[in-house]
NUTIZA-797463 format. One line per field, with one value per residue (C-alpha): residue number from 1; x, y, z; residue in three letters. Coordinates in nm, 4 decimals, padded with zeros to 6 digits. Example, Ala and Ser with C-alpha at 12.3 -4.5 7.8 and 13.67 -1.06 7.14 Angstrom:
n	[1,2] $
east	[01.2300,01.3670] $
north	[-00.4500,-00.1060] $
up	[00.7800,00.7140] $
res	[ALA,SER] $
***
This chain:
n	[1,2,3,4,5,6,7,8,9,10,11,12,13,14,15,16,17,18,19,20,21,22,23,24,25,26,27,28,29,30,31,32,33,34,35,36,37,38,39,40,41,42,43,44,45,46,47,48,49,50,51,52,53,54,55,56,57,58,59,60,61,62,63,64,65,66,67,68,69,70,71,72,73,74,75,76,77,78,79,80,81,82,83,84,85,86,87,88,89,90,91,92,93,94,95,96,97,98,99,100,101,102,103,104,105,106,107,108,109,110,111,112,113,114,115,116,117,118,119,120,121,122,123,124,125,126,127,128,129,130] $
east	[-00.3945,-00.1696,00.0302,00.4093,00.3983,00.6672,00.6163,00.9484,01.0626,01.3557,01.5616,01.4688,01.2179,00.9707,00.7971,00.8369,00.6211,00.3025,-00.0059,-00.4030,-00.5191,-00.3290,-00.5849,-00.5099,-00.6640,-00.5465,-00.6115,-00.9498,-01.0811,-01.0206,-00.9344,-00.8186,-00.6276,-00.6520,-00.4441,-00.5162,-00.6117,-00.6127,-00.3201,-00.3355,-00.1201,-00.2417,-00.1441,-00.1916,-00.2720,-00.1849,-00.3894,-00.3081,-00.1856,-00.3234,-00.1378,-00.3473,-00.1699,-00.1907,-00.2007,-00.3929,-00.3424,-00.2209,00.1011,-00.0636,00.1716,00.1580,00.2048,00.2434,00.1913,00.3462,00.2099,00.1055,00.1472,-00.0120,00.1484,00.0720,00.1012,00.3542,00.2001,00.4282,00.3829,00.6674,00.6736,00.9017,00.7767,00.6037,00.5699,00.5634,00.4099,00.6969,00.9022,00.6269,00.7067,00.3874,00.4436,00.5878,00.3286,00.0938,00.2921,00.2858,-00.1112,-00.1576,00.0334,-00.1300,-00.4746,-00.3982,-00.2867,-00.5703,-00.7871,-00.6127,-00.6476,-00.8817,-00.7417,-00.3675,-00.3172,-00.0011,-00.1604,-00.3917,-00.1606,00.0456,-00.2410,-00.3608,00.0509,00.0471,-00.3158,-00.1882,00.0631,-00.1103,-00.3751,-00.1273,00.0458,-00.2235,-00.3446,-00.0483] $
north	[01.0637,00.9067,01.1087,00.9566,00.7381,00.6911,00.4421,00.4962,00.3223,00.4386,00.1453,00.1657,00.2876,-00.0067,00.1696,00.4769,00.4883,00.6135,00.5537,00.5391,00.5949,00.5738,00.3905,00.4321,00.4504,00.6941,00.7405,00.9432,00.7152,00.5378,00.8076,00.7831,00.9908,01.1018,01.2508,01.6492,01.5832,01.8989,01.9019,01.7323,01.5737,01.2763,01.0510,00.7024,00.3644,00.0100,-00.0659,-00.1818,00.0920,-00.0053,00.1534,00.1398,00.0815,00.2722,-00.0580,-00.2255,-00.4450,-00.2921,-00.2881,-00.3404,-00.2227,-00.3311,-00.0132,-00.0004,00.4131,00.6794,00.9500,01.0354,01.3893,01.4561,01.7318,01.8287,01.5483,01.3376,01.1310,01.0528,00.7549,00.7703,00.4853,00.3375,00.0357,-00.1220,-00.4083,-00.5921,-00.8706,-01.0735,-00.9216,-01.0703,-01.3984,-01.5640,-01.9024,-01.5815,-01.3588,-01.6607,-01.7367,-01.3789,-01.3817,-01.6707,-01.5666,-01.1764,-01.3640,-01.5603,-01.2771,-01.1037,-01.3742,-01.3903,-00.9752,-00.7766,-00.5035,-00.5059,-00.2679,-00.4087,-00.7708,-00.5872,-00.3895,-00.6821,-00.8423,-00.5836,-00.6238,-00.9582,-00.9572,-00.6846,-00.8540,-01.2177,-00.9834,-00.8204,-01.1531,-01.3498,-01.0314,-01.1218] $
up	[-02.0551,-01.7666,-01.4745,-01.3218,-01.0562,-00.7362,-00.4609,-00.3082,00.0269,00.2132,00.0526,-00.3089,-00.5397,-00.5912,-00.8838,-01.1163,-01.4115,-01.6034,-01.4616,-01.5713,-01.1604,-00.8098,-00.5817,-00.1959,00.1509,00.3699,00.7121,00.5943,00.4005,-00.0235,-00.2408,-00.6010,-00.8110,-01.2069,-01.4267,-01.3266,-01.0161,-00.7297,-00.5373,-00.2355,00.0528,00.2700,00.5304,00.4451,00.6379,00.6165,00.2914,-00.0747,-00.3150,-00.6381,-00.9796,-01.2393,-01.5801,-01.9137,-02.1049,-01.8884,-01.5521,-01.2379,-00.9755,-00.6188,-00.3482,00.0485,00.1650,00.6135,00.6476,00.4869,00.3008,-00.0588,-00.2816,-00.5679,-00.7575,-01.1737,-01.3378,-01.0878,-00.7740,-00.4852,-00.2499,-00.0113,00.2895,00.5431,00.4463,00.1430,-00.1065,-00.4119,-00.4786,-00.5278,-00.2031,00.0191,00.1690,00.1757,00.4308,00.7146,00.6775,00.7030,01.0523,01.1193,01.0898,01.2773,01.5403,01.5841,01.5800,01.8128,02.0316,01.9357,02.0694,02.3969,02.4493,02.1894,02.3216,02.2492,01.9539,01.9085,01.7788,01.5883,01.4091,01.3669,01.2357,00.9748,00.8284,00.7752,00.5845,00.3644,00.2627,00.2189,-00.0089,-00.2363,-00.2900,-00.3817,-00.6207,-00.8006] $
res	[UNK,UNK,UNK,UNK,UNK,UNK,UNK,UNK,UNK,UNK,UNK,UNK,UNK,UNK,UNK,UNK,UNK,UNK,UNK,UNK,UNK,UNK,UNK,UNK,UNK,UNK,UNK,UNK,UNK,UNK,UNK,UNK,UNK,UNK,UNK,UNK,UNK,UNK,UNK,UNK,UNK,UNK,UNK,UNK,UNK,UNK,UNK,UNK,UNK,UNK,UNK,UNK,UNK,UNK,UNK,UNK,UNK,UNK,UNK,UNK,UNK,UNK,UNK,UNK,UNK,UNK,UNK,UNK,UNK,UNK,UNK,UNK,UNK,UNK,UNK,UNK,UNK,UNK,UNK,UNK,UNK,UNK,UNK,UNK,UNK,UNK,UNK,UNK,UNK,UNK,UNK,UNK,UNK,UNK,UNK,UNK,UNK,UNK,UNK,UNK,UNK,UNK,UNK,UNK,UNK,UNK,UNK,UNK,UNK,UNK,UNK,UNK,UNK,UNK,UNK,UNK,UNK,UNK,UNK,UNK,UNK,UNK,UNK,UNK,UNK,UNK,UNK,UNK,UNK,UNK] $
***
């Protein structure tokens, strides 16, 4: 049994299709999502969405916020920004991550660097999962 799967971004939709399990983290914690699931609405962090496939294999998603519905038999991830694999350009989020840590050493504090920080190893995970 599979549900329909959206991850939608405000400039395209990166993936529509049938789906095993939706695998997310939002800003309560992982949560993952069957076919017949309860309804439910959630915020969601800066984490890998994970799409797990009918016929095996998966479609991992950087995902940086947004929020998730699940509704019947149709989940919704809708995000201002988020990811495939092959969209992420691995040598700048490298720079990107070197550079946040490095501003992260100089003030553990700044939220900013963090945040910056937690983008750019998103997106180095998801496109090595690849």
């Amino acid at each position: 049994m599979a549900f329909v799967v959206q991850l939608v971004s405000p400039e395209r939709v990166l993936y529509e299709g049938e789906a095993e399990m939706v695998v997310c983290r939002t800003t309560d914690g992982e949560i993952a999502f069957l076919p017949g699931h309860v309804p439910f609405v959630g915020a969601l962090g800066v984490a890998k969405v994970r799409v797990i496939l009918p016929e095996k294999g998966e479609v991992a998603v950087a995902v940086h916020g947004g929020f998730i519905e699940v509704s019947g038999d149709h989940v919704t991830v809708l995000s201002d920004v988020a990811e495939l694999p092959n969209q992420i350009d691995v040598v700048r989020a490298q720079t990107a991550k070197e550079n946040a840590a490095q501003r992260v050493a100089a003030d553990a504090a700044d939220e900013d660097a963090q945040a910056a920080l937690a983008r750019a190893e998103l997106r180095l995970e998801v496109a090595h999962a690849a």
